[in-house]
N, C-alpha and C positions, 0 to 999 in steps of 0.2 A: 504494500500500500504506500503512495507518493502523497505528499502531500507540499503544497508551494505557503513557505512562509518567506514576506519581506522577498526578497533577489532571491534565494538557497530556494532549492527543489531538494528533499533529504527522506530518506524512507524512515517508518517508524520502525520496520523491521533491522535496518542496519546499524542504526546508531542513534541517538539522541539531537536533539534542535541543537546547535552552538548556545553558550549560554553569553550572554549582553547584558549590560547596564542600560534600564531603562531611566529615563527623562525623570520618572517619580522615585528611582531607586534612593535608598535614603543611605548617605555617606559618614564616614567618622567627623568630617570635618559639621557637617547639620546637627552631632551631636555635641559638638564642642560649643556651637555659635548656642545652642540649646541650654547647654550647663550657663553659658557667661548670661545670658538672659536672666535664668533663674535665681544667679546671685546678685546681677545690678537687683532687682526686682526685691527681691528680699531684703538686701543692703537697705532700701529705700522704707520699707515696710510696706512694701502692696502685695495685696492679693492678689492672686488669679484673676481674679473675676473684676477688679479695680483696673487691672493691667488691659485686659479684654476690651473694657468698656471704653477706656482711651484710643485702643487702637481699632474699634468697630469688629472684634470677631469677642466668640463664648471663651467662657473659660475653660468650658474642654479643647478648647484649640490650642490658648495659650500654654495648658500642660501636655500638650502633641508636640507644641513647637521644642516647649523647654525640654522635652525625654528625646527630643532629637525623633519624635516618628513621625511627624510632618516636615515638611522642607518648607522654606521660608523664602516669600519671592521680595525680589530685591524691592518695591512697592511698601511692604510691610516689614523689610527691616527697618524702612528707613524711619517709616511710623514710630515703630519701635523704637529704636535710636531716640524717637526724640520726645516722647513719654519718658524715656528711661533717664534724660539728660545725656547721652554718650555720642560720640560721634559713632557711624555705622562700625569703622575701622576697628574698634574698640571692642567687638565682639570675636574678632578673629584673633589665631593663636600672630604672635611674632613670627617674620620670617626668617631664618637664621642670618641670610644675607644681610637685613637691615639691622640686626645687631651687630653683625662682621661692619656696619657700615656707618653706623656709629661710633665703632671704637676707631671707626679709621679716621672720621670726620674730628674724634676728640685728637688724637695725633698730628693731625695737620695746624689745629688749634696749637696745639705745643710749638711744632717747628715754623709756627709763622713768626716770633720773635727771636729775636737774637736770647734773651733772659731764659724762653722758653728752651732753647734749645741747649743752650747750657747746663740748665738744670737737668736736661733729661740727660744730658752728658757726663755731668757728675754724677746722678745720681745711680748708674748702668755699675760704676767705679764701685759704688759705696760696698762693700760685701757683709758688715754686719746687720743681722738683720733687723737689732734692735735700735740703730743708728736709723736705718731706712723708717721703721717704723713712725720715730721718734719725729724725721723728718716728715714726713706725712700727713702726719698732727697737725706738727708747727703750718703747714701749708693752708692747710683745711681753716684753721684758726685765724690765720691771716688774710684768708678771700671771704670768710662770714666777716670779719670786721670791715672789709672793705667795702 
């Protein structure tokens, strides 16, 4: 017996359909935007159903969205976002790049001064570590006063 799904012609006798991610399959990344929802939202002290009513769906919705078994179209993140106070960004994990790209951006901040870049040059020399430390402080102490 043949049968025609989508392009593939595949018998049921030979093998099984291919299996695909469809459009509604629900991802790790739906359950993570899921968790961060439920903790701005609690942070806040709103209900379900307080949350729901801000953003025009039920509360059984808002606890599909938050358990990550609904997907969440970009429409009503944005809702959300902004019941919640957060920017939409705010819901997604870090991407490692943009941390690799922050600490690059904080180094470039270092060697754009002559001062800065000495100190990272003396400070590479220092080998104890309770010296380095000690300096560290002193730094941090001197840029809140500043």
């Amino acid at each position: 017996m043949y049968a025609r799904m989508g392009c593939a012609i595949f018998s049921f006798m030979d093998r099984t359909p291919p299996s695909r991610k469809t459009a509604r399959a629900v991802e790790p990344l739906d359950v993570e935007v899921g968790a961060r929802i439920a903790a701005r939202r609690t942070a806040l002290g709103l209900s379900q159903t307080v949350l729901g009513e801000l953003v025009g769906v039920s509360c059984q919705q808002v606890q599909k969205y938050e358990g990550g078994q609904n997907r969440i179209s970009a429409a009503r993140l944005h809702h959300l976002a902004l019941a919640l106070g957060l920017p939409v960004e705010a819901f997604f994990p870090e991407r490692p790049e943009d941390a690799q790209n922050a600490e690059l951006s904080l180094i470039r901040l270092i060697a754009e001064t002559p001062e800065g870049r000495a100190m990272a040059s003396g400070f590479s020399r220092i080998e104890d570590q309770a010296v380095r430390r000690a300096l560290t402080r002193l730094v941090e102490v001197l840029a809140r006063a500043a």
